[in-house]
C-alpha atoms as one frame of an Amber mdcrd trajectory, in Angstrom:
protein
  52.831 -14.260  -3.219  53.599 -13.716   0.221  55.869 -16.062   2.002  54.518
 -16.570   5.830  57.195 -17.948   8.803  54.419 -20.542  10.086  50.758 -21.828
   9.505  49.888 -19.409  12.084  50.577 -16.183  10.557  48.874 -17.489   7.322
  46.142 -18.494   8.913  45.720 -14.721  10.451  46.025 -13.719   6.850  43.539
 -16.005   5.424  40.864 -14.889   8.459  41.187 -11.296   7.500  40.730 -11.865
   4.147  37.603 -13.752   4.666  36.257 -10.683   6.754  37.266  -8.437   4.430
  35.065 -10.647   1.704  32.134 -10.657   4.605  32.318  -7.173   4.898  32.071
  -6.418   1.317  29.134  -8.768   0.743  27.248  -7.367   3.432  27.536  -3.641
   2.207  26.544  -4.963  -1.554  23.486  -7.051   0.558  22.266  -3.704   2.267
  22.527  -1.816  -0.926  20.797  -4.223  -3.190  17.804  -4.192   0.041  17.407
  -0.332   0.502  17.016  -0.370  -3.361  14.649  -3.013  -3.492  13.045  -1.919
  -0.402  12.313   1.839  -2.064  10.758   0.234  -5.293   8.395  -1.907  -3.209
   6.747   1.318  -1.536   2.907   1.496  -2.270   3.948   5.033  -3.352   6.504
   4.062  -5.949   4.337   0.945  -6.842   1.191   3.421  -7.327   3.541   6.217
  -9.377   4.895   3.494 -11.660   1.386   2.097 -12.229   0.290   5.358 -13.362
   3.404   5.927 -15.620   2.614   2.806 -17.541  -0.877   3.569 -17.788   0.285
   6.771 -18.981   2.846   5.334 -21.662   1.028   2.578 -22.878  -2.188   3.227
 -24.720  -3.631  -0.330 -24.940  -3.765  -0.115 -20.957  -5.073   3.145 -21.221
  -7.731   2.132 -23.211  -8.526  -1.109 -21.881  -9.477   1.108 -18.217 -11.418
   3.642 -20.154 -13.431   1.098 -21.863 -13.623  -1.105 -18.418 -14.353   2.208
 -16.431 -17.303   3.095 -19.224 -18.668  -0.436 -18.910 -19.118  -0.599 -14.955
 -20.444   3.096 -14.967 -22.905   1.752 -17.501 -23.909  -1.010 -15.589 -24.304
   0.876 -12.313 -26.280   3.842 -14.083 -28.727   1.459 -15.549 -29.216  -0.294
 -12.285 -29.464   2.530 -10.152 -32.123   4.138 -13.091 -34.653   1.333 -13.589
 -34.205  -0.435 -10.551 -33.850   2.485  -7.702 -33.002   1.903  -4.392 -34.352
  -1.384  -2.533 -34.843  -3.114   0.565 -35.836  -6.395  -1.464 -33.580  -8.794
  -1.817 -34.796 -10.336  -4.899 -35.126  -6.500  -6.187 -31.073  -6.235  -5.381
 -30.348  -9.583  -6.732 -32.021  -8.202  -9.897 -30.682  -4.933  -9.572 -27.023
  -7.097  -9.840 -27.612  -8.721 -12.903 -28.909  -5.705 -14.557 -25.926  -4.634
 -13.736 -23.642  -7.169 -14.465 -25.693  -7.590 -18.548 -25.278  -4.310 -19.029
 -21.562  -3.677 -18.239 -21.198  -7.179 -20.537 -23.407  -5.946 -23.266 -21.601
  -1.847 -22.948 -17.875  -3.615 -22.869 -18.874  -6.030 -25.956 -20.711  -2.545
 -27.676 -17.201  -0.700 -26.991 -14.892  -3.957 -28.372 -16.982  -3.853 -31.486
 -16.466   0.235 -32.177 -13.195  -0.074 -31.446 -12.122  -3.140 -33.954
C-alpha cells in the first residue's frame, strides 16, 4: 500500500484512479455499441434472417407452404374474378381470396402431417 505525506496527495491519487476506471468503461461502452450497432443493420438483420431460414427447415417450410397458399389465393381471384372497377366485385374478389389461401394452407397442413 502506498503511504501518502497528506490527504492531498491521496486525494490526487484517488482522482486518477477514478479516471483511469472512467476511461476504461467508456472504451468497453463504445465497443459493446459499435458491436451492437453492426448487428442491428437492416443488412445484417436481412442476412441472418435468411441464414435461419436456410438452417432451419420448419421455417423453411412454414414460408413455402404460406408462399403456396397466398399465390393460391391470388391466382384464383385474379382467374374467376378478373379485374374490376366494382367494389362489391373486389370485396368478393378478397374473400375468394382470403377462402382459398385458408382452404390451400389447411390442404398443405393435412399432406404434410
Amino acid at each position: 500500500m502506498k503511504t501518502y505525506k497528506n490527504q492531498s496527495e491521496r486525494l490526487d491519487d484517488l482522482i486518477l484512479q477514478m479516471q483511469e476506471k472512467r476511461n476504461s468503461e467508456f472504451a468497453q461502452m463504445r465497443s459493446q455499441f459499435h458491436q451492437v450497432y453492426n448487428e442491428l443493420k437492416p443488412v445484417n438483420l436481412l442476412n441472418q434472417a435468411l441464414v435461419d431460414i436456410r438452417e432451419t427447415p420448419y421455417v423453411r417450410r412454414n414460408l413455402l407452404e404460406s408462399v403456396v397458399s397466398i399465390a393460391g389465393g391470388y391466382l384464383s381471384k385474379k382467374m374467376i374474378m378478373g379485374e374490376s372497377n366494382s367494389f362489391i366485385k373486389k370485396v368478393m374478389g378478397y374473400a375468394l381470396q382470403y377462402g382459398m389461401t385458408y382452404f390451400i394452407s389447411r390442404k398443405i397442413d393435412e399432406k404434410m402431417s
